[in-house]
C-alpha positions in Angstrom: 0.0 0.0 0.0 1.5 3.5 -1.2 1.6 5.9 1.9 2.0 9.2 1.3 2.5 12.4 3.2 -1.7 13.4 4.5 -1.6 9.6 5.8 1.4 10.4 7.7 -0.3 13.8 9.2 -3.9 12.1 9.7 -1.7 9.3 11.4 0.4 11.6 13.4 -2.3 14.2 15.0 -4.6 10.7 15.6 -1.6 9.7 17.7 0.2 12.9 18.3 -1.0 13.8 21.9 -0.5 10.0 23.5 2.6 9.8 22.0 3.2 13.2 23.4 2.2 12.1 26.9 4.3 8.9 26.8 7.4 10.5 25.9 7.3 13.6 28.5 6.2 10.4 31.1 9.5 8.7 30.2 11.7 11.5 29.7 10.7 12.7 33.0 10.2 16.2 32.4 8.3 18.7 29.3 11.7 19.7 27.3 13.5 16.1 27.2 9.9 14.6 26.4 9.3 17.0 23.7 12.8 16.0 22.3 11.9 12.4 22.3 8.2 12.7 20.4 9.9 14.8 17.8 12.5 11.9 17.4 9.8 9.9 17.3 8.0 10.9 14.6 11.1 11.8 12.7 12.2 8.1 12.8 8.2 7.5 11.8 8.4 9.7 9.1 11.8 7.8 7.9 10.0 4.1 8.1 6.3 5.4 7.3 7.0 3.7 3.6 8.0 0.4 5.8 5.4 0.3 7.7 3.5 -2.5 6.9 0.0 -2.7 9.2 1.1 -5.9 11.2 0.1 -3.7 14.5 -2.0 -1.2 15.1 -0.3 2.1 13.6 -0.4 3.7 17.6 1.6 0.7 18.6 4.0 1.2 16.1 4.9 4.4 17.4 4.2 3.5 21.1 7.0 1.0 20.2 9.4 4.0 18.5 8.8 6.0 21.4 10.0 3.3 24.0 12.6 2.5 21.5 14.2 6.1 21.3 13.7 6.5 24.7 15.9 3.1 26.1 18.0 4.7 23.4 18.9 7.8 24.8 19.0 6.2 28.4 21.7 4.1 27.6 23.7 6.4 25.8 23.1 9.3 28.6 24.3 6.6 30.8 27.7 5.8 28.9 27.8 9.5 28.8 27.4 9.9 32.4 30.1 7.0 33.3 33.0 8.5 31.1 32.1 12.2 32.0 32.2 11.6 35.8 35.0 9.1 35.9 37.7 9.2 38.2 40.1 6.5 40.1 39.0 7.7 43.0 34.9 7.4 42.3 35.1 3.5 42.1 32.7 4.0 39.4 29.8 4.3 41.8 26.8 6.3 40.1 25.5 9.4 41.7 22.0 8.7 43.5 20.4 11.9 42.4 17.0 12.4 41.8 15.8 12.5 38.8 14.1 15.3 36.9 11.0 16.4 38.2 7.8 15.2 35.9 5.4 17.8 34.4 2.5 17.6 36.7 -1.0 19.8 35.9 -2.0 22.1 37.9 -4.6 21.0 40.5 -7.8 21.9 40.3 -8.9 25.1 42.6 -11.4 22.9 45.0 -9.0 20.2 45.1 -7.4 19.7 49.3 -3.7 21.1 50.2 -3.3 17.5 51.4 -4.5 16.1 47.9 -1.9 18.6 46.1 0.6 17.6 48.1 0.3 13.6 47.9 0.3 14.3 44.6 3.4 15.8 44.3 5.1 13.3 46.2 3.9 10.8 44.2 5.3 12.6 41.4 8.6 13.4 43.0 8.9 9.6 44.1 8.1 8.6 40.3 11.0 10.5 39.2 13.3 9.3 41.9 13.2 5.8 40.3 15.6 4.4 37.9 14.3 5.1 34.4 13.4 1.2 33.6 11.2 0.9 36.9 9.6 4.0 35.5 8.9 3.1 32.4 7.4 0.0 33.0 5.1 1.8 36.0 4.5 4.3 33.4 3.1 1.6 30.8 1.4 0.2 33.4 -0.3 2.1 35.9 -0.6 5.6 33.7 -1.1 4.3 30.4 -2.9 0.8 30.9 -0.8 -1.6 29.1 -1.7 -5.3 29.5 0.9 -7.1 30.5 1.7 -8.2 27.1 1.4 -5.4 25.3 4.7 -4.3 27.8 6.5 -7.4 27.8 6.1 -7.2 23.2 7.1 -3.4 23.6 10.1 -4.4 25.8 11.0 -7.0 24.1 10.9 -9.2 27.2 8.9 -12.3 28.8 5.7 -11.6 30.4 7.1 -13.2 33.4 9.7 -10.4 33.8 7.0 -8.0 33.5 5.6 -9.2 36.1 8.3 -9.4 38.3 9.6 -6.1 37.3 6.6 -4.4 37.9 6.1 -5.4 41.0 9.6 -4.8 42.4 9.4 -1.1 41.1 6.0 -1.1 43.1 7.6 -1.4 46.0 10.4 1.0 44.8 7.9 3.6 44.1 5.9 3.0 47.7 9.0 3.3 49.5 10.1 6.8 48.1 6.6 7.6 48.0 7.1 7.2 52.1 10.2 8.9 52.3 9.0 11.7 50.6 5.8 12.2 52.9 7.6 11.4 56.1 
C-alpha cells in the first residue's frame, strides 16, 4: 500500500497527543519529552513507507517512542560514566533524583493534602531508575496489558511481572520517604 505524506499527518495528529504524553512520562520532564516525540515521529516519518500494518499504527509508534527513549538512556548513561570518571569514584553512580515530571496544575477545590500527595507521588516517580519508571509508566498511567509491555520491551511476560512489581515497591518506599 502507497503511503504518502496526508496519511502520515492524519496518522500523526490521531496519535500525536499519546505519543506526546508517553514520551514527556519517560523523559521525565516537558523539554527532554518534547525532544523524544519529535525523534519519534522523525524516525516515523523515515519508516512510514515500511510500515506494513502488522500492529495497530499507535503501537507502532508506542514501540518507536519506547525504542528512542531506552536509546537515549543508555547512551546518557555511557555518557554519564566516562564524563564523571575518576580512580577515586570506584565507578559508583550518583543517587540523584531524577528530573522532576510535568504535573498539571490541580484543580482550585482540590485539598492542600491532595496537592501535596500528589506531588510526592510525582517526586517519588521520578526518583526511580528510568526502567522501573517506564514500566510503571506503561502500566499504571497508560494501561498496558501485561503483554502489550513485555512485546514493547521486548521481554517475557514473566519479567513483567516481576519487574513491575519490584518497582512497586520502589515507588511505595520513596513515596514514604517523601511524605515522612
Amino acid at each position: 500500500m502507497m503511503k504518502n505524506s496526508s496519511d502520515f499527518e492524519v496518522m500523526m495528529r490521531a496519535n500525536g497527543p499519546k505519543i506526546y504524553t508517553l514520551a514527556i512520562r519517560l523523559s521525565g520532564n516537558v523539554a527532554d519529552g518534547q525532544d523524544l516525540a519529535q525523534q519519534t515521529f522523525l524516525k516515523a516519518w523515515e519508516h512510514w513507507e515500511k510500515f506494513r500494518g502488522d500492529s495497530d499504527v499507535s503501537t507502532w509508534l508506542y514501540r518507536i517512542c519506547v525504542n528512542q527513549w531506552k536509546n537515549r538512556v543508555r547512551y546518557e548513561r555511557s555518557r554519564a560514566f566516562w564524563k564523571h570518571f575518576s580512580l577515586d569514584s570506584g565507578g559508583e553512580e550518583d543517587d540523584k533524583p531524577g528530573r522532576e515530571l510535568p504535573a498539571p496544575d490541580a484543580p482550585l477545590d482540590q485539598s492542600m493534602e491532595d496537592r501535596e500527595r500528589h506531588a510526592a507521588v510525582q517526586a517519588a516517580l521520578v526518583a526511580l531508575k528510568p526502567d522501573d519508571r517506564a514500566i510503571l509508566v506503561m502500566r499504571e498511567m497508560d494501561d498496558k496489558s501485561y503483554e502489550d509491555i513485555a512485546e514493547l520491551l521486548n521481554i517475557p511476560i514473566g519479567t513483567v511481572r516481576s519487574r513491575l512489581a519490584r518497582a512497586r515497591e520502589k515507588l511505595i518506599e520513596k513515596f514514604k520517604r517523601k511524605t515522612l
